[in-house]
C-alpha positions, 0 to 999 in steps of 0.5 A, a space after each residue: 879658871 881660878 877659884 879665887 874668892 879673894 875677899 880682904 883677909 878679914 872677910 875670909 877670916 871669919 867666913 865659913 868653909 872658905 876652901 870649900 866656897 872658892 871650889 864652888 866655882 868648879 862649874 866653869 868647866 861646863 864651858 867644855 861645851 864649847 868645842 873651840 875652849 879648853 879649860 885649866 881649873 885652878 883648884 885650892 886643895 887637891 882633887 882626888 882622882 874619881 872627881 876628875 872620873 866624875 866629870 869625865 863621865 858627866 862630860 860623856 853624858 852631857 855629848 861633850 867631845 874629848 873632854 878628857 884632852 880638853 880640861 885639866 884640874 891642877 892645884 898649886 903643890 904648896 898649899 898645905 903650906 900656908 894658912 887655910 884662909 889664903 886665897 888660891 890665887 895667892 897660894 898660886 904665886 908661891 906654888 912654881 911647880 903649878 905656875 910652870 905647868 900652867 905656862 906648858 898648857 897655855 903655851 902657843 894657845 891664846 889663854 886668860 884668866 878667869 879669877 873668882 872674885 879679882 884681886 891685886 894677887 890675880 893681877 900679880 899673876 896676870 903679870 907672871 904668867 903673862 895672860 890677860 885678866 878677864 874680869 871686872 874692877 878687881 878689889 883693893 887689898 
């Protein structure tokens, strides 16, 4: 899962608490639920280590089984480099250390992408990770 909100530029110029919106979507990881799924959550900045023990607890409590193996949160390293209003998929492009780590998680695993809100930049990285896009029309920007 990616939390990309990748609204055209000018939209996320003037929208408010943008990184903070594109981490809305964090509860895809209640798709844990399901014992066959394991999931990547794609964030825009970094998670401190007691948001990763908050949801361990929460799976625990919710009789989610091995969720501590079965989900990962991962940000790409260079976001502090390029301007807040970015979305995470473009962010993501020009972060090789996430990109890679990615590839090592999904490797031998039959994986997608889930965007937020699909874009050209999640198509780009549709095509450099090589995994289908699961999504509607994405936008034209």
């Amino acid at each position: 899962h990616i939390n990309s909100l990748s609204y055209e530029e000018l939209q996320r110029l003037s929208m408010e608490k943008y990184m903070q919106k594109q981490n809305m979507q964090i509860a895809r990881l209640f798709n844990l639920k399901d014992p066959l799924v394991d999931v990547i959550y794609v964030a825009p900045f970094d998670m401190p280590p007691e948001v990763m023990s908050y949801y361990n607890k929460v799976f625990e409590l919710g009789g989610i089984e091995n969720a501590n193996t079965r989900f990962t949160i991962i940000w790409p390293e260079n976001h502090i480099l390029f301007p807040s209003h970015y979305s995470t998929s473009k962010v993501l492009l020009y972060s090789p250390k996430c990109l890679k780590r990615i590839r090592q998680l999904t490797k031998g695993k039959n994986a997608f992408i889930i965007p937020g809100v699909p874009s050209s930049e999640d198509i780009e990285l549709s095509a450099t990770l090589e995994m289908p896009l699961f999504c509607g029309e994405p936008q034209k920007n």
